[in-house]
C-alpha positions as CSV (number, residue, x, y, z in Angstrom):
1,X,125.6,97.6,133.4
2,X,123.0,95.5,135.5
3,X,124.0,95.2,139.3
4,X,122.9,92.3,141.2
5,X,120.5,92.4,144.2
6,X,121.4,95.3,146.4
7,X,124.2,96.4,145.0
8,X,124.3,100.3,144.5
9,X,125.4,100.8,140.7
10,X,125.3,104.3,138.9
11,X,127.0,105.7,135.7
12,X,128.3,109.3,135.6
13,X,130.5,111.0,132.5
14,X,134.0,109.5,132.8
15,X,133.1,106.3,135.7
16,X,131.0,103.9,137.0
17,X,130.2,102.9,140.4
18,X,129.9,99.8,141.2
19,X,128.9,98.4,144.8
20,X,131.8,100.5,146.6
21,X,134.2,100.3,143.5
22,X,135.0,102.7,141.0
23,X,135.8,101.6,137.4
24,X,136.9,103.8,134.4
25,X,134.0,104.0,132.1
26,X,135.8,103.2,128.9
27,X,138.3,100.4,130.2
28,X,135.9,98.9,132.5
29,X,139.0,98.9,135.1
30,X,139.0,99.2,138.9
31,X,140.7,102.6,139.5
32,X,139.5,103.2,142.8
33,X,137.7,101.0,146.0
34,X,136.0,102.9,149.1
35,X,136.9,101.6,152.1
36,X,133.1,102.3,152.9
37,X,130.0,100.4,151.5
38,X,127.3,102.3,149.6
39,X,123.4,101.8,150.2
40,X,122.2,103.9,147.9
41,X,123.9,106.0,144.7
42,X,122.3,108.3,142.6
43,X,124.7,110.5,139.4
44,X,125.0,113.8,139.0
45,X,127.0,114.6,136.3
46,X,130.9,113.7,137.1
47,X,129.6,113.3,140.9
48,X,127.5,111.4,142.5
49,X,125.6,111.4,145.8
50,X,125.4,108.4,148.6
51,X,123.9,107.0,151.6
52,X,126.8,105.2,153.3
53,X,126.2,102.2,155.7
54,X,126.5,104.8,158.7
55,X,123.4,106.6,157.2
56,X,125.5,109.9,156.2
57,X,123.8,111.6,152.9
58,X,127.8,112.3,151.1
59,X,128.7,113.9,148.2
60,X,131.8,112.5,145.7
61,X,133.6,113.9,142.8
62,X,134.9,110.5,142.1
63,X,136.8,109.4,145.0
64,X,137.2,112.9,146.3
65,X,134.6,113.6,149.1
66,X,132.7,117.3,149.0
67,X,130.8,116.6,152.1
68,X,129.0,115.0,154.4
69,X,125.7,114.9,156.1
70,X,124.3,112.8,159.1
71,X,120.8,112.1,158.7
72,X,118.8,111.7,161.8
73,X,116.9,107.9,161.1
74,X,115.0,106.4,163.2
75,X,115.6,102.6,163.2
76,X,113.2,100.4,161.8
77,X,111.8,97.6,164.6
78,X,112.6,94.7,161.9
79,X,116.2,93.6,162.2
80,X,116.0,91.5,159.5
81,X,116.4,94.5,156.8
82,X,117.2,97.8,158.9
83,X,115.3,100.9,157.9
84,X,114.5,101.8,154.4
85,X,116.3,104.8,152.5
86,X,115.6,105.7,149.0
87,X,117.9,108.5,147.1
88,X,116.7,110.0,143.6
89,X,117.9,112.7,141.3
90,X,115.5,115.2,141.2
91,X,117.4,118.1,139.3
92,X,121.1,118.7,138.6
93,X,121.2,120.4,141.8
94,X,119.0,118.9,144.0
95,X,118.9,115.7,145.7
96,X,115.4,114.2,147.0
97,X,115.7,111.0,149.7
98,X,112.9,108.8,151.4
99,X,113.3,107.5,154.6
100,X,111.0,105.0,156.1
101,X,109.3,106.3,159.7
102,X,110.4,109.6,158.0
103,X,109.3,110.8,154.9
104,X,111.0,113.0,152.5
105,X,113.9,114.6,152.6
106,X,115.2,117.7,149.8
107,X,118.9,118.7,149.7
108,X,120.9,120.8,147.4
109,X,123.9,120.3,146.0
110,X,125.7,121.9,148.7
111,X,124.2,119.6,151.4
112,X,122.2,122.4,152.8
113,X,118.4,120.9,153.7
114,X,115.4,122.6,151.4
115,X,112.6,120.9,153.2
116,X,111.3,118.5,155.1
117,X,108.1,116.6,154.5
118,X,106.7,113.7,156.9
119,X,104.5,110.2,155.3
120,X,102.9,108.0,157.0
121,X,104.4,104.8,156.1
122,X,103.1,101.4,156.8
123,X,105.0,98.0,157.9
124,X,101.7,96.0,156.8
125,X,97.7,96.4,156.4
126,X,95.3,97.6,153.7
127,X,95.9,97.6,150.0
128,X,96.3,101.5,150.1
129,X,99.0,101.4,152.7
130,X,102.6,102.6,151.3
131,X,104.8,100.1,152.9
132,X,108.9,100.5,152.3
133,X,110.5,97.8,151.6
134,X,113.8,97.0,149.4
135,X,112.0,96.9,145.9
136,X,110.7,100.6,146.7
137,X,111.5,103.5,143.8
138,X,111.4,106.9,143.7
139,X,111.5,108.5,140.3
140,X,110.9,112.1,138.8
141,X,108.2,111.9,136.1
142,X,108.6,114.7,132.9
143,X,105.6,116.7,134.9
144,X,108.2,117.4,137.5
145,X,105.9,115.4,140.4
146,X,107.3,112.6,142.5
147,X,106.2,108.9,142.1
148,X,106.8,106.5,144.8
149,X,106.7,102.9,144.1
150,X,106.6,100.8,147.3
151,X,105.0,97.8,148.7
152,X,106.7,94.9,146.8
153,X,105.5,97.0,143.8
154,X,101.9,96.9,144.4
155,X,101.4,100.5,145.0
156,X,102.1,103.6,143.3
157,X,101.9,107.2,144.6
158,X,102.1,110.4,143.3
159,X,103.6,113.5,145.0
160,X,104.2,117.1,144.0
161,X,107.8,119.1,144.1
162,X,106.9,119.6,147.6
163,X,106.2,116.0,149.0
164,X,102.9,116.7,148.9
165,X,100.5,113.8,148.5
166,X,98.3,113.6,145.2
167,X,97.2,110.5,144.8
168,X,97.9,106.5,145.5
169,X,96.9,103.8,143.9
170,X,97.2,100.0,143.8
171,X,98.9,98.7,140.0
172,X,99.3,95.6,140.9
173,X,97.6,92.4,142.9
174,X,96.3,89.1,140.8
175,X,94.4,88.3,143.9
176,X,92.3,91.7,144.2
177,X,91.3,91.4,140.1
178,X,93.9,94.8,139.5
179,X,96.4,93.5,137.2
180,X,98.2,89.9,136.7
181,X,101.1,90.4,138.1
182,X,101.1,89.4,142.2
183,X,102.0,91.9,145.7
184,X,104.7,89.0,146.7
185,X,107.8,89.3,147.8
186,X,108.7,87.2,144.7
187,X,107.8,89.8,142.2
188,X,110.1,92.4,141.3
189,X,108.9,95.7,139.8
190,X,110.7,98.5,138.4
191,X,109.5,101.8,137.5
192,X,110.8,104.0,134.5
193,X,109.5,107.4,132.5
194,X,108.6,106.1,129.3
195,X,107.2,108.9,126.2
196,X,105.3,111.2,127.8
197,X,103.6,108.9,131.1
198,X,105.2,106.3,132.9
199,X,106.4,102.2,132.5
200,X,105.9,100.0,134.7
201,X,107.5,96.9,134.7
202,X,107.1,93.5,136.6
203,X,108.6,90.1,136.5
204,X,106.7,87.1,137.8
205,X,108.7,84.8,140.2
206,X,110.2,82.1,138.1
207,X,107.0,79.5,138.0
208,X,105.4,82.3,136.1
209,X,108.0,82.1,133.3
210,X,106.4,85.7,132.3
211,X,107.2,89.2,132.6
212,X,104.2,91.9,132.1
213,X,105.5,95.3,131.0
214,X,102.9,98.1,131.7
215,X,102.2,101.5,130.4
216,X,100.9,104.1,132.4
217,X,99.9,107.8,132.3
218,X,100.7,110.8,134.7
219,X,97.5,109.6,136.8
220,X,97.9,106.2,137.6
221,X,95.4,104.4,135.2
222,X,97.0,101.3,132.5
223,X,97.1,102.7,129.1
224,X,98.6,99.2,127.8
225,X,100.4,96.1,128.2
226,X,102.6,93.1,127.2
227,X,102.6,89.8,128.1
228,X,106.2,88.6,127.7
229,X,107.4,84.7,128.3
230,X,110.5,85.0,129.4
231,X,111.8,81.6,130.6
232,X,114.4,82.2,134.1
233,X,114.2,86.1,133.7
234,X,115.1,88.2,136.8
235,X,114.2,91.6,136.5
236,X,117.2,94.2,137.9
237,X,117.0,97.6,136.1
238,X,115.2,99.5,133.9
239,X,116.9,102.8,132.4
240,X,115.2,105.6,130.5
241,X,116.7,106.7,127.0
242,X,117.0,110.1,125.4
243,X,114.3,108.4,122.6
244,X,112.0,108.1,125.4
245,X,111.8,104.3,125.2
246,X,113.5,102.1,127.8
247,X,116.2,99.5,128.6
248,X,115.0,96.5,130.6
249,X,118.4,94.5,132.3
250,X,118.2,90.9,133.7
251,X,119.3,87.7,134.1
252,X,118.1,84.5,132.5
253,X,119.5,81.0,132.3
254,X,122.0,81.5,135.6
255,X,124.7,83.6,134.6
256,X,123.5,85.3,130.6
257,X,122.7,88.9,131.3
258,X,119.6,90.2,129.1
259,X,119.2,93.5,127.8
260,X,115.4,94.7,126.4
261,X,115.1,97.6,124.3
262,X,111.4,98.9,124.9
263,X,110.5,101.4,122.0
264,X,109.1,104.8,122.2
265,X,107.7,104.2,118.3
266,X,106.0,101.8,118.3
267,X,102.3,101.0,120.6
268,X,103.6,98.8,123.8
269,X,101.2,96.0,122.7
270,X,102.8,95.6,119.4
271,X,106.1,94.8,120.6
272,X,107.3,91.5,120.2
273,X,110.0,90.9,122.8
274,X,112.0,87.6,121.9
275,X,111.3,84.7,123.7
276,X,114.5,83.7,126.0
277,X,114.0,80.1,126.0
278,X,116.7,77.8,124.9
């Protein structure tokens, strides 16, 4: 299922949540609606975990709610998109969120905090800079270390269990001679594990008519890549599979929704992904 822009989706055993709906996973029916909207979702199992709009960290067994948390954020100066939060699985019992002017935030199961670790994030300024914005990522990679994708998708960071900073680097920029896909707000990036290192993958603005999937390892550095013309794709999720190869959801063409199988067998750069055109 591929949400559309900012709309919290995640799948758990027996539903789907859908912006602030629930819908049985085999039926596809609306069985339940929150009177509440969802920022950000993240599964666990049959439950799943949420930041609501009033910037409480909940817990849900479907529409039953196991508790509650109010998280302490301090507002972002920029009206225009509020302040940042980022949720992420990190084990079955542990739940891992970013908060811009914050940092990271590790919670168990129960709602009782682990730890607390502050970053310095960045509004704007140098290439290195981590900057929140709405296209930022956290995933956990196979190593058990924290990656951070943030900055419109231009910069990628790595972090131990612990929040602790290990490296940062800059994946993408056409103007700074790093890769060919562009730092614009126009680009859309998703991050995904892929084998045994990471994908990365980002979709031009629609002038491009391209989509550049990337492999990387556990360190940062561009193993391979795939030049894809994809006429009118939108990028909107990419999903990891037990094969270790991943599933690319779009749009293309107004309403069609695309789905990309990336395989795990076969070298990135010897993929031929289907042209979209009409």
């Amino acid at each position: 299922m591929v949400s559309a822009a900012n709309m919290p989706v995640a799948a758990m055993d027996s539903y789907v949540l859908l912006d602030n709906q629930i819908l049985d996973a085999k039926t596809k029916k609306i069985i339940y609606e929150f009177p509440i909207k969802f920022k950000e979702v993240a599964s666990f199992g049959d439950k799943f975990a949420a930041i609501d709009k009033n910037d409480d960290l909940c817990f849900y067994e479907r529409e039953k709610l196991l508790w509650k948390k109010k998280l302490n954020i301090a507002k972002s100066k920029r009206p225009f998109n509020g302040t940042m939060t980022k949720i992420a699985k990190i084990s079955e019992s542990e739940i891992l969120l970013i908060i811009e002017k914050d940092g990271f935030l590790k919670f168990n199961a129960k709602g009782e905090e682990l730890w607390h670790k502050s970053v310095n994030f960045k509004e704007s300024g140098a290439s290195d800079e981590l900057v929140m914005d709405h296209g930022a990522q956290l995933l956990k990679a196979k190593d058990g270390s924290i990656f951070l994708l943030a900055k419109f998708g231009a910069n990628i960071a790595k972090f131990d269990a612990l929040g602790n900073e290990i490296w940062r680097k800059q994946i993408c920029g056409r103007d700074r001679d790093v890769c060919d896909l562009p730092d614009t707000l126009n680009a859309t990036y998703k991050l995904a594990n892929y084998k045994e290192g990471l994908l990365l993958i980002g979709a031009n603005d629609a002038s491009e008519d391209q989509t550049i999937f990337l492999e990387l390892d556990l360190d940062g550095n561009i193993l391979r890549e795939n030049k894809a013309k994809l006429q009118d794709f939108w990028l909107k999720s990419a999903v990891s599979t037990d094969d270790g190869g991943v599933l690319i959801g779009g749009g293309a063409h107004g309403d069609d929704t695309v789905i990309i199988k990336i395989r795990s067998d076969l070298p990135l750069d010897q993929q031929k992904i289907k042209n979209l055109n009409r």
